[in-house]
C-alpha positions as CSV (number, residue, x, y, z in Angstrom):
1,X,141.1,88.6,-24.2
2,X,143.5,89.6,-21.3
3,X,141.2,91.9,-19.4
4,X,139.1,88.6,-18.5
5,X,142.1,86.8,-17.2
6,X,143.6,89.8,-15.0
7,X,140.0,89.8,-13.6
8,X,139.8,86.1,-12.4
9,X,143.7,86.7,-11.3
10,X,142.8,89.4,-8.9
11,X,139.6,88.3,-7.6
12,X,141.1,84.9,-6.5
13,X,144.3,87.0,-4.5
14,X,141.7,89.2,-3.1
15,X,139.7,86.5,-1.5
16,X,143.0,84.6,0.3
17,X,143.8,88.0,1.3
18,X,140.4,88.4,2.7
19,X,140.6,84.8,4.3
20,X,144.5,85.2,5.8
21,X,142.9,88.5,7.7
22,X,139.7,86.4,9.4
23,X,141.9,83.5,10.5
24,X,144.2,86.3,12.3
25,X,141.2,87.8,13.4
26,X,139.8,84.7,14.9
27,X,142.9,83.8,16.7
28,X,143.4,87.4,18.4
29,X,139.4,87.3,20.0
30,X,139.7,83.5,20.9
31,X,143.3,84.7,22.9
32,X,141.9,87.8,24.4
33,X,138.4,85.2,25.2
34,X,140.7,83.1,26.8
35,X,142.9,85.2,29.1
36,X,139.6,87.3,30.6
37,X,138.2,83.6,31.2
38,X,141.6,83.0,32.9
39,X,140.9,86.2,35.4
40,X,137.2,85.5,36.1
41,X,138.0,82.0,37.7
42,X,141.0,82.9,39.5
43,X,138.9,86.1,40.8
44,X,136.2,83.7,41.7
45,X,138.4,81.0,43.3
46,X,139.8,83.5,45.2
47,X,137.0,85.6,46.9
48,X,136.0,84.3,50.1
49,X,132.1,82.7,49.9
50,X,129.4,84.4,51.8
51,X,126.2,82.5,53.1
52,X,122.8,84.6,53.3
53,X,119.9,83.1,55.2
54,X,117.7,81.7,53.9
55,X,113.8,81.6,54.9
56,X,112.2,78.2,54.9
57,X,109.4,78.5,52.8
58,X,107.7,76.1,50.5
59,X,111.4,76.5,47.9
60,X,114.9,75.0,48.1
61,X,117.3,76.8,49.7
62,X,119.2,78.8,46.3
63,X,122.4,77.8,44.9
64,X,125.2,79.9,43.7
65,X,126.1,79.5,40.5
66,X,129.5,79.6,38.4
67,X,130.0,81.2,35.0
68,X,130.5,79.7,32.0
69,X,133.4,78.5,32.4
70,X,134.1,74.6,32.8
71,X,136.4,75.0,35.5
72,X,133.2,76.0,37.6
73,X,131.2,73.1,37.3
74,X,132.9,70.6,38.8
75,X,131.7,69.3,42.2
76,X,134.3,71.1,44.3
77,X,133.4,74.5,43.2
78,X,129.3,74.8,44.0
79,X,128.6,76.0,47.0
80,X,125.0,76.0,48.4
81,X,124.0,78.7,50.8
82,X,122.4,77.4,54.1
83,X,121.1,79.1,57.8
84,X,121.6,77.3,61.0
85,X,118.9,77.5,62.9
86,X,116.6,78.3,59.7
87,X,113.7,80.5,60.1
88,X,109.8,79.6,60.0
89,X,108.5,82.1,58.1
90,X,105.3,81.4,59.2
91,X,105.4,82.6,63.0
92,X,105.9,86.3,61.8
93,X,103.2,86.6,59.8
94,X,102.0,86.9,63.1
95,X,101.3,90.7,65.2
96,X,104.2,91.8,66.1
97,X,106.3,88.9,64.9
98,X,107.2,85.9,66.4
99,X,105.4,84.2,69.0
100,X,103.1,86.7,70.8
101,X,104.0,87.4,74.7
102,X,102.2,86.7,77.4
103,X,101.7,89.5,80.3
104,X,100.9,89.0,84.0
105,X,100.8,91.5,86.8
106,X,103.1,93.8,86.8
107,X,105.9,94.2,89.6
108,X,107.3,97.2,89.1
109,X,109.9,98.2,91.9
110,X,109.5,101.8,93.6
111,X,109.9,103.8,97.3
112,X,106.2,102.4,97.8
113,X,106.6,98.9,97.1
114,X,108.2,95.7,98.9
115,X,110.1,93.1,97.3
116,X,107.7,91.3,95.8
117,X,105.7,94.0,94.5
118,X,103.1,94.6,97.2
119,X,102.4,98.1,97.8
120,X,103.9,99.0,100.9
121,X,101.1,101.0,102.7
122,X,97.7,100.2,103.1
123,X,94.5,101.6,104.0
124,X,90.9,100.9,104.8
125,X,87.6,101.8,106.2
126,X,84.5,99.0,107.4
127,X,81.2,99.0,109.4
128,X,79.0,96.5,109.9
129,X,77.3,95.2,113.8
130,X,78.4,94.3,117.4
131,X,77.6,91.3,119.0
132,X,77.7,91.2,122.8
133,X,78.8,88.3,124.2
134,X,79.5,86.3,127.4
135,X,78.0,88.0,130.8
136,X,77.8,91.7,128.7
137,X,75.3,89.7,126.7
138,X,73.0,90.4,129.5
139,X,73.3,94.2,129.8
140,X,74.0,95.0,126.1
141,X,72.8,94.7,122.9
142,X,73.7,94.4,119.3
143,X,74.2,97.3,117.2
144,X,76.6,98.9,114.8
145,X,80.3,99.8,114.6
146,X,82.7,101.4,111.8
147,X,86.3,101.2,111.6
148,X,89.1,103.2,109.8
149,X,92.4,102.4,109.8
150,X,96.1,102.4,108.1
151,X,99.0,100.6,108.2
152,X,102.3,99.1,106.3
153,X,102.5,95.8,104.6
154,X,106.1,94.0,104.8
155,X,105.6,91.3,102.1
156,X,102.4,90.0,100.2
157,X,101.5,87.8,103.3
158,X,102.6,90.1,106.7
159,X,101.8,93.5,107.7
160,X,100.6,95.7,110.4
161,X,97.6,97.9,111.0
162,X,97.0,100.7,113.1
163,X,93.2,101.1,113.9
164,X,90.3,102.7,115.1
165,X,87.1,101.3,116.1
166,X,83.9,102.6,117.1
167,X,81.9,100.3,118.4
168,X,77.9,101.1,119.6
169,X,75.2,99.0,122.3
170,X,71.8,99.5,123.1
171,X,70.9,98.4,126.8
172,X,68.7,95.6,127.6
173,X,65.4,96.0,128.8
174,X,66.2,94.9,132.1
175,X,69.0,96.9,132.3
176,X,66.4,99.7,131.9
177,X,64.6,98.8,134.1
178,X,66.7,98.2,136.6
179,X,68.6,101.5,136.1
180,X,65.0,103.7,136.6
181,X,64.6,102.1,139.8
182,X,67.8,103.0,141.3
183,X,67.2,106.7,139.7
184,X,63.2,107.6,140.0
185,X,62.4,105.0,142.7
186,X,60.2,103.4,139.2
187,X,60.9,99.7,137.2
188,X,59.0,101.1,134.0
189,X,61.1,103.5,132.1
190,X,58.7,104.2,129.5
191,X,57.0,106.4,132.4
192,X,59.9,108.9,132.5
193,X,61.2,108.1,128.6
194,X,64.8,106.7,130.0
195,X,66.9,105.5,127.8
196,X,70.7,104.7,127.2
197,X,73.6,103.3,125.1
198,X,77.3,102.2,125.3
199,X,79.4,102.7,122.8
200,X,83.5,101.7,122.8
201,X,85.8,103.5,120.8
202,X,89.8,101.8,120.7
203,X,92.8,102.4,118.8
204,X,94.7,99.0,118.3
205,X,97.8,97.7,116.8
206,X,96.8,95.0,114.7
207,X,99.2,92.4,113.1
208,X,98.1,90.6,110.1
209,X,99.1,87.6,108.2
210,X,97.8,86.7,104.6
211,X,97.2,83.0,104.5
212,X,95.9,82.9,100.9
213,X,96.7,86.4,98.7
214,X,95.9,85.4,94.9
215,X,97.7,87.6,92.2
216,X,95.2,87.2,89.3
217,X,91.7,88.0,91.6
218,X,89.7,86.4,93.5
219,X,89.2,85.1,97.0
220,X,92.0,85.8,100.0
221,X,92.0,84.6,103.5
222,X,93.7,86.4,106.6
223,X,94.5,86.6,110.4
224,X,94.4,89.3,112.5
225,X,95.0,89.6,116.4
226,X,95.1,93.3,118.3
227,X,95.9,94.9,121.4
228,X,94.7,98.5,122.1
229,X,93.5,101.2,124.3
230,X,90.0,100.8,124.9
231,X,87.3,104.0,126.1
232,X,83.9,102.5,127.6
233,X,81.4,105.1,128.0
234,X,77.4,104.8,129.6
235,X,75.4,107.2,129.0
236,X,71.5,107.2,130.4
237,X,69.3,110.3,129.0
238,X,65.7,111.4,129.7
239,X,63.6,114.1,127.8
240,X,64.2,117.7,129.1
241,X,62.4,120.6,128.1
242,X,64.3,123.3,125.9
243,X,63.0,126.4,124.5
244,X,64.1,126.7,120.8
245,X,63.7,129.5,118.7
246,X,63.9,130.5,114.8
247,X,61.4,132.8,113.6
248,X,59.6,131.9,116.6
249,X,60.1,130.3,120.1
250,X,58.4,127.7,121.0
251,X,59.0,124.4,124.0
252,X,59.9,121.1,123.0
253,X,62.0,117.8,124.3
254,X,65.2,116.9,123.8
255,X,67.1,113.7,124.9
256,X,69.9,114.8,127.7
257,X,72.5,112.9,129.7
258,X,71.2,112.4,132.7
259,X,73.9,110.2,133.5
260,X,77.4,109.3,132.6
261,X,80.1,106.5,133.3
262,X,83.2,105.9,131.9
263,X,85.4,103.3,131.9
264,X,89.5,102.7,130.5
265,X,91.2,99.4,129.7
266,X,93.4,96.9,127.9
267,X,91.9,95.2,125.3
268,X,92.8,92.2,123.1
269,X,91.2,90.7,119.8
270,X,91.8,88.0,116.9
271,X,89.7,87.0,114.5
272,X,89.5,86.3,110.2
273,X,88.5,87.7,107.5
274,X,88.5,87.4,103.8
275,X,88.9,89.7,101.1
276,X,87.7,89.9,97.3
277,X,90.4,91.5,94.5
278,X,88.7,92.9,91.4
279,X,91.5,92.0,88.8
280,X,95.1,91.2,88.8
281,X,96.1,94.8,88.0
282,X,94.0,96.6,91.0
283,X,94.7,96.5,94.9
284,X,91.7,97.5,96.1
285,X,90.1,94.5,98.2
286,X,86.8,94.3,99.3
287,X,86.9,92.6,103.0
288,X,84.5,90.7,105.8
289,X,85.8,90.1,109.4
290,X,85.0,88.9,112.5
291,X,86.8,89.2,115.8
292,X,86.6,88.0,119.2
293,X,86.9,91.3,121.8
294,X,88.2,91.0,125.4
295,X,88.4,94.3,127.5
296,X,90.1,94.0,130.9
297,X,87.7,96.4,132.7
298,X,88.6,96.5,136.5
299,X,85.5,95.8,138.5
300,X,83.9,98.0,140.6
301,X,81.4,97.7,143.1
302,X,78.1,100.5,143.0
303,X,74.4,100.4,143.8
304,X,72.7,97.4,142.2
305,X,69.0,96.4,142.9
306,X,70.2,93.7,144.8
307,X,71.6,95.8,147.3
308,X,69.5,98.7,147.3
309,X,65.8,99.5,147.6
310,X,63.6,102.4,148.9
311,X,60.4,102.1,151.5
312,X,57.0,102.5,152.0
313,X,57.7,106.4,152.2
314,X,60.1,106.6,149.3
315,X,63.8,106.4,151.3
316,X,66.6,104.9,149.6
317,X,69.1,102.3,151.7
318,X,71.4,100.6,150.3
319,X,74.6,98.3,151.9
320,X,77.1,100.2,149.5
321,X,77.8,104.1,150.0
322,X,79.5,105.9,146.8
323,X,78.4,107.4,143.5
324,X,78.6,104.2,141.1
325,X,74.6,103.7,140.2
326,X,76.3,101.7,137.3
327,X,79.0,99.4,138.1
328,X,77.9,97.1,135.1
329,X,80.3,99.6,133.1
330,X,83.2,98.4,134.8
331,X,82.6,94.7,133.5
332,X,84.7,93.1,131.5
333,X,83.7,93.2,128.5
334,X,83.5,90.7,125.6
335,X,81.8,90.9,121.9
336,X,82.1,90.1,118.3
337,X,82.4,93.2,116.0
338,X,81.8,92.1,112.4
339,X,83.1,94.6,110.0
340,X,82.4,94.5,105.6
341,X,84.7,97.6,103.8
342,X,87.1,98.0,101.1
343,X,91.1,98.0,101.7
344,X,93.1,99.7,99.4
């Protein structure tokens, strides 16, 4: 009857043993609980606070948030992390990012370019027709001319061009006429097949100035004036025989100078033009002028058919004695020479 009673003694000593040990237990993990909460706050107190940007989308910016602690969540302690200026996600979903540039023409500096980005040498070549005018209207007529020239451009709106010019006339038909009477004693020059032409070849200095001189293409507007040295040549042919040969020989008729006059002077011009660019990015210019030419020819004096004549038996008098049968040659001379070309 004693074994029962040890039993129920033990058993209940056991279980305050068992309880004393969990209470100690308990106290040492709340303690050790207590002090590592202690460190994390003071840690996190103490570290400085760093702000991330943000992007602005359709969210909140994020907070930062404490631990578990309730020394974290008062008001003093959350932080919330912001980006001055804040940026719009939306403009780089863009090419490239951001807003997209815009490009013009470019003005890149060199050895061969002014200032403001003009290229500083310039070339071009032109033909087009002559027109006489004034009193070589009545000795001359229209015809062609070409033109090549070079020069250096000091800014997008003044430069300078050295040129040459070769400018071509037919005669009149009086002038024709007039000229196989003086030679073959005959008015119709058909009879004989006389024939003639002028042509005037200059080299000029040639300032210009760019009134209009659009970047982006298009339409351009200019002035131009010249002074030169200016070559006036006559020459009067007939048909001659010559004897040509290849496999064979055989006579035939060839146009040769008969005559020839020459003449050397000053010369002035001025005039417009306008030019055509492609694109902003080219400098190649299409181009149309017209000038105004005066040649200060010195006049000399020469047989004329007002002053000469032959008789009944085929004599020739005249009141002037010399070897000018062309003094027209030394006119002065005036024309319009309207050139279309490209200028790069």
């Amino acid at each position: 009857m004693s074994f029962p009673r040890f039993h129920n003694t033990l058993s209940l000593k056991a279980l305050c043993a068992v309880t004393v040990m969990a209470v100690a237990a308990t106290g040492v993990a709340s303690a050790q609980t207590d002090s590592k909460s202690d460190s994390t706050v003071a840690a996190a107190q103490s570290a400085p606070l760093i702000q991330t940007p943000a992007l602005n989308t359709s969210s909140s910016s994020a907070q930062l948030f404490s631990s578990s602690s309730d020394e974290q969540t008062t008001p003093d302690t959350v932080n919330e992390a912001s980006v001055t200026p804040s940026v719009n996600f939306a403009n780089y979903m863009q090419y490239g990012g951001g807003q997209r540039r815009r490009y013009g023409r470019p003005t890149y500096r060199g050895s061969n370019t002014t200032a403001d980005g003009t290229p500083k040498y310039t070339f071009e070549v032109g033909a087009g027709f002559t027109q006489p005018l004034g009193n070589t209207w009545h000795y001359l007529t229209p015809s062609y001319g070409i033109s090549v020239g070079g020069g250096r451009n000091f800014d997008r709106h003044l430069g300078v061009l050295l040129q040459f010019d070769y400018d071509h006339f037919g005669f009149t038909g009086r002038t024709l006429s007039n000229q196989s009477y003086l030679y073959f004693d005959d008015s119709n020059p058909s009879d004989t097949g006389f024939d003639g032409s002028t042509h005037i070849w200059s080299f000029s200095l040639n300032p210009v100035y760019t009134l209009t001189n659009p970047s982006n293409g298009g339409v351009g507007v200019y002035l131009v004036g010249g002074v030169g040295f200016y070559h006036k040549v006559a020459n009067f042919t007939v048909p001659t025989e010559e004897e040509e040969c290849y496999y064979f020989c055989e006579i035939g008729y060839v146009n040769a100078t008969y005559d020839h006059y020459t003449s050397n002077a000053p010369g002035f011009s001025g005039g417009f033009g306008i030019t055509y660019k492609f694109s902003r990015f080219s400098n190649e210019r299409l181009f149309a002028e017209a000038r105004y030419v005066f040649i200060d020819n010195s006049q000399r004096q020469g047989y004329t058919v007002e002053n000469s004549s032959y008789d009944a038996n085929g004599n020739f008098t005249s009141t002037y004695n010399g070897n000018n049968v062309y003094p027209a040659n030394s006119n002065r001379t005036t024309y319009l020479p309207v050139k279309f070309g490209i200028r790069f």
